[in-house]
C-alpha positions in Angstrom: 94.0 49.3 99.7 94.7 50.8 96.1 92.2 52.9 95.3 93.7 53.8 91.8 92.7 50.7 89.5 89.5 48.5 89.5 89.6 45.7 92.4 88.1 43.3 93.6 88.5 44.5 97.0 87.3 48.2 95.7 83.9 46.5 94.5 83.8 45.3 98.2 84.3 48.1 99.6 82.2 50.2 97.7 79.2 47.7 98.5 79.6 48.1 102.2 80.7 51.9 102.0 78.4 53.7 99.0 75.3 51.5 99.8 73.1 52.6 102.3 71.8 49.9 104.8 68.1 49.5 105.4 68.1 51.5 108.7 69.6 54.2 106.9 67.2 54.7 104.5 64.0 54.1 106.8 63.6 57.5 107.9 63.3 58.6 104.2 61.0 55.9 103.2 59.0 57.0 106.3 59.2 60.7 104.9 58.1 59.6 101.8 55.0 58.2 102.6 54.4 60.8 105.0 54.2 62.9 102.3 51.8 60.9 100.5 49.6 59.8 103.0 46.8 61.7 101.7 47.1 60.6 98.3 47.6 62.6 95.1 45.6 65.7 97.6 49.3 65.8 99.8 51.6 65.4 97.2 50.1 68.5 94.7 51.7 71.5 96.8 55.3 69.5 96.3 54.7 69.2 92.4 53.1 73.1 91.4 56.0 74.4 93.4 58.3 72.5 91.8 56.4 72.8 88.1 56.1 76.6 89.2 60.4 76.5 89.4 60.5 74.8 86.1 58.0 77.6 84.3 55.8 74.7 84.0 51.7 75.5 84.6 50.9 74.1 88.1 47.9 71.3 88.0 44.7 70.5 90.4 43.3 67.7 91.6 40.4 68.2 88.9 43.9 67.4 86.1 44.8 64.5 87.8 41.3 63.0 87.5 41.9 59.2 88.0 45.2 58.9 89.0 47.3 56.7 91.3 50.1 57.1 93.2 53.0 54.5 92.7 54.0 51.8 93.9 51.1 50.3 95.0 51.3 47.0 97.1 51.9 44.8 93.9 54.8 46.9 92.4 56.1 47.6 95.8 56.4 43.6 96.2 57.6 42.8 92.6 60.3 45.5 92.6 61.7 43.7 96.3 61.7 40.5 94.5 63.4 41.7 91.8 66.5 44.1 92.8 66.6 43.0 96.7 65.9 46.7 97.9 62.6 48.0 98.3 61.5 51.2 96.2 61.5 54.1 97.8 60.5 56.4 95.2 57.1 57.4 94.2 55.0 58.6 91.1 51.8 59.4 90.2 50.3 57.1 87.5 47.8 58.5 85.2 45.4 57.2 82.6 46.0 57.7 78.9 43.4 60.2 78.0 43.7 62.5 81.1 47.6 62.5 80.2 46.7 64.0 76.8 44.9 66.4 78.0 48.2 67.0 80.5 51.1 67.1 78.0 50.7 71.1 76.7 50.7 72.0 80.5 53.9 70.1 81.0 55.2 71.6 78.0 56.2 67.9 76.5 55.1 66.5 72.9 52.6 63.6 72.9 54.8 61.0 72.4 57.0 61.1 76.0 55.1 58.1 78.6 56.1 60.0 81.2 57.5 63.7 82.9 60.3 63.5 85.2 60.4 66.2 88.1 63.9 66.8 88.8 65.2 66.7 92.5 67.2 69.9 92.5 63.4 71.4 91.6 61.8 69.6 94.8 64.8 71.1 96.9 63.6 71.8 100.8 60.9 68.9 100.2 60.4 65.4 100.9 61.4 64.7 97.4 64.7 66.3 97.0 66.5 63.3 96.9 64.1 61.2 94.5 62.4 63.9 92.3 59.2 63.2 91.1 57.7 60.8 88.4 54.6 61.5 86.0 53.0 58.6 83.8 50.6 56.7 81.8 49.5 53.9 83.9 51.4 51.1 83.6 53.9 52.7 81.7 57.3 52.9 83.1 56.9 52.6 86.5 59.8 50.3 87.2 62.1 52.6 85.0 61.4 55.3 86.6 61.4 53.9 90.3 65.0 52.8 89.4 65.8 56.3 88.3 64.8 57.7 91.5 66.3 55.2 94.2 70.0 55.1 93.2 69.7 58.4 94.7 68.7 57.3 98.0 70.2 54.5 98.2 73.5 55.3 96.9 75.7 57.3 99.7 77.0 59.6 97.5 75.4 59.8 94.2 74.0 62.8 94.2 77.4 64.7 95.3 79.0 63.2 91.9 75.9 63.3 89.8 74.8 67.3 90.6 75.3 70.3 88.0 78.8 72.2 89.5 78.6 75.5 88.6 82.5 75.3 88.2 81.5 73.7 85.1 82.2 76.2 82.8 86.0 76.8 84.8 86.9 72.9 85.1 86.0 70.3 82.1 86.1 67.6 84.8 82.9 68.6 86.5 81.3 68.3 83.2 83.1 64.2 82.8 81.8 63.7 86.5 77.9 65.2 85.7 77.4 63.8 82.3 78.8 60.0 83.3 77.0 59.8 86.5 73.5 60.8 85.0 74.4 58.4 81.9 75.1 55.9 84.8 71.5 56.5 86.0 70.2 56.3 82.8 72.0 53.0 82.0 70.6 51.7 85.7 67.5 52.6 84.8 66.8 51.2 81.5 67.8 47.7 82.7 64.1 47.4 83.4 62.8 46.8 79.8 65.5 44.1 79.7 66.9 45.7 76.7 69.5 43.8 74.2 73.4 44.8 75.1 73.2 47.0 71.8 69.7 48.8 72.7 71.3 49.2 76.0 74.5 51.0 74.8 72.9 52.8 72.1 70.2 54.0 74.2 73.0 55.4 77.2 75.1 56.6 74.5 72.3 59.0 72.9 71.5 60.0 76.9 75.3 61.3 76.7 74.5 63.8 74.0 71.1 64.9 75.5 73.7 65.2 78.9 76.2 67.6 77.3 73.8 69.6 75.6 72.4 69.8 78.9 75.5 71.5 79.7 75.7 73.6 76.6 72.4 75.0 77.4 73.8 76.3 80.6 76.5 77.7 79.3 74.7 79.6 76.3 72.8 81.6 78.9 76.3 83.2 79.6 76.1 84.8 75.7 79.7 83.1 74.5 81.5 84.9 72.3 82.5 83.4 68.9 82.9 79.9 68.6 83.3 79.3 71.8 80.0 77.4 71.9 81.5 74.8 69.5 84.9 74.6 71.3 83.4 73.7 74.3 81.5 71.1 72.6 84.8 69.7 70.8 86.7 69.9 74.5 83.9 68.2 76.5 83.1 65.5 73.7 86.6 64.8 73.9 87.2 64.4 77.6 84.3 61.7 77.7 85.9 59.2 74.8 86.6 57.1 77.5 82.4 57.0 79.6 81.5 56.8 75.9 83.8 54.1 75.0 83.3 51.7 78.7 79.5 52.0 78.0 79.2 49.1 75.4 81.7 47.2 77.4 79.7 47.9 80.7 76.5 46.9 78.3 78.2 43.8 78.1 79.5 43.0 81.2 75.5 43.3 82.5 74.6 40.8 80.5 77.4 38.7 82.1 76.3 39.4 85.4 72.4 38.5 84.6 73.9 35.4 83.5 76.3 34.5 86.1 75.1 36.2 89.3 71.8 36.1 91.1 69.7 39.1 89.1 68.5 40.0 92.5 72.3 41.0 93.3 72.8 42.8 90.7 70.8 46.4 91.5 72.6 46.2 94.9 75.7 46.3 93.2 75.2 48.8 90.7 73.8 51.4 92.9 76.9 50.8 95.1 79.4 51.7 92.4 81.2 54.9 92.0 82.9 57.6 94.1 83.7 57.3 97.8 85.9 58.1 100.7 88.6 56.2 100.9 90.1 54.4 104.3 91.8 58.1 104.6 88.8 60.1 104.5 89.9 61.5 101.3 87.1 61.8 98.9 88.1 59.7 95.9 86.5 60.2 92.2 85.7 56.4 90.8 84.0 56.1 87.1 80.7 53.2 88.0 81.3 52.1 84.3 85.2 51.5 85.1 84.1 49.0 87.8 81.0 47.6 86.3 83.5 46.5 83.0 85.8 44.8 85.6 83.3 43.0 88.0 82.8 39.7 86.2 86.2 38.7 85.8 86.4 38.9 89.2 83.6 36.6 90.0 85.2 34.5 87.2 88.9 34.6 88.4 87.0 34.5 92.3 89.1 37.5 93.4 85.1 38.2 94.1 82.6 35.9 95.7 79.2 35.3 95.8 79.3 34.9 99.4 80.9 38.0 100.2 77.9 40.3 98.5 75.8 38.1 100.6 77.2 38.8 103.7 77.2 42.6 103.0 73.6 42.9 101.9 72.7 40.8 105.0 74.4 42.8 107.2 72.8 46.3 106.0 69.7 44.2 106.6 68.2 43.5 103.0 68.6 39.4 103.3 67.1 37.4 106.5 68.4 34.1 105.5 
């Protein structure tokens, strides 16, 4: 198999490779709910000691007055029905005027709808590989359950998607982080069904908030000069091409909703990107690069409907 070029045979083999089958995931689901199976009470330890990591003030119970832990039956059931897999994230949902009251602790303005706990703050917990979501009820909660499970349920995700500190030694750790969390991002916000430009503009903006990610870390070293700006100029120009497949991957979604079962299509998507190849040799694969490629194949039928089918019955997400 080539493993150089976008394939129909690479999609494939990505699908049954990168995704994770249903037994595979089942001890972290069970985890999960382990860790919430006294409510909100069970979970508070997990997020003041991963708010305490962040400088963040830690809450109580008393904070959190009236809030819910996500999903709850009905979400659980209309996220199956919607992208095949069930969520295995969680969140805690929480009414408007006790978030108000919330937002100075988190240290966020008033405007965010939510506060996203990063996993590597949540390492040695139940949550590492999910992090932790914060909202206004009813506010979100699909976006953010997306943004959590590609990280479960994606084999090797959070290998590609994880800050290297090489970063400031090899520009291609900062390609690899800033495309794979603009790949999350881009995953994510398929859930307000968002027009192909929202979509690219809103993934495009999530690029810049990316590499000043990256910029931040590598301020704290004091860089002398302009070196600050020539880093900038360097990294911005080793992503032209994430920047430039993200309006053609925008479109090649809308494609997809079109063509392909929109059950299907968070399977796929969450299957995408960097593997091991029949070698063993760990091979570096854009998600966008095969995203923009995927429906010509179903159009030219290198790829088949049929063959998705069989995979995601095999790893035990279809009965039929």
């Amino acid at each position: 198999m080539n493993f150089e070029n976008p394939s129909a045979e690479r999609v494939l083999y990505q699908l049954k490779h990168n995704l994770r089958s249903l037994s595979d995931i089942r001890p972290d689901v069970m985890e999960m709910r382990q860790a919430t199976s006294k409510g909100i009470e069970s979970l508070l330890p997990i997020l003041n000691a991963g708010l305490k990591k962040m400088g963040r003030s830690t809450l109580t119970s008393d904070s959190l007055e009236g809030a819910t832990l996500y999903p709850d039956t009905i979400t659980f059931a209309t996220y199956k029905s919607r992208h095949t897999l069930p969520p295995v994230g969680i969140g805690i949902a929480i009414p408007a005027d006790v978030w108000a009251t919330l937002t100075p602790k988190l240290q966020i303005s008033e405007s965010p709808k939510g506060f996203f706990l990063n996993p590597l703050f949540l390492e040695g917990t139940p949550l590492a590989k999910t992090g932790l979501g914060l909202h206004i009820s009813g506010e979100g909660i699909e976006f953010e359950l997306l943004y959590q499970d590609i990280g479960v349920y994606s084999r090797h995700f959070l290998r590609a998607a994880g800050f290297n500190p090489n970063i400031l030694k090899e520009p291609f750790f900062v390609v690899q982080y800033v495309t794979y969390q603009a790949y999350r991002d881009f995953c994510a916000y398929r859930a307000d069904n968002p027009d192909e430009s929202s979509l690219t503009n809103y993934v495009l903006h999530r690029v810049n908030v990316h590499l000043d990610t990256v910029l931040q870390y590598i301020s704290q070293f004091n860089p002398p000069g302009n070196m600050l700006q020539m880093c900038y100029d360097m990294y911005s120009s080793t992503l032209k091409a994430t920047r430039d497949r993200i309006p053609q991957a925008a479109h090649a979604l809308a494609l997809l909703r079109r063509d392909l079962y929109p059950s299907f299509i968070t399977p796929m998507l969450f299957s995408l990107g960097s593997t091991y190849d029949l070698r063993g040799i760990y091979t570096i694969i854009s998600p966008f690069e095969d995203l923009v490629a995927i429906p010509n194949f179903f159009s030219d039928k290198q790829l088949k409907l049929q063959q998705v089918t069989d995979i995601l019955r095999q790893k035990e997400y279809l009965k039929f």
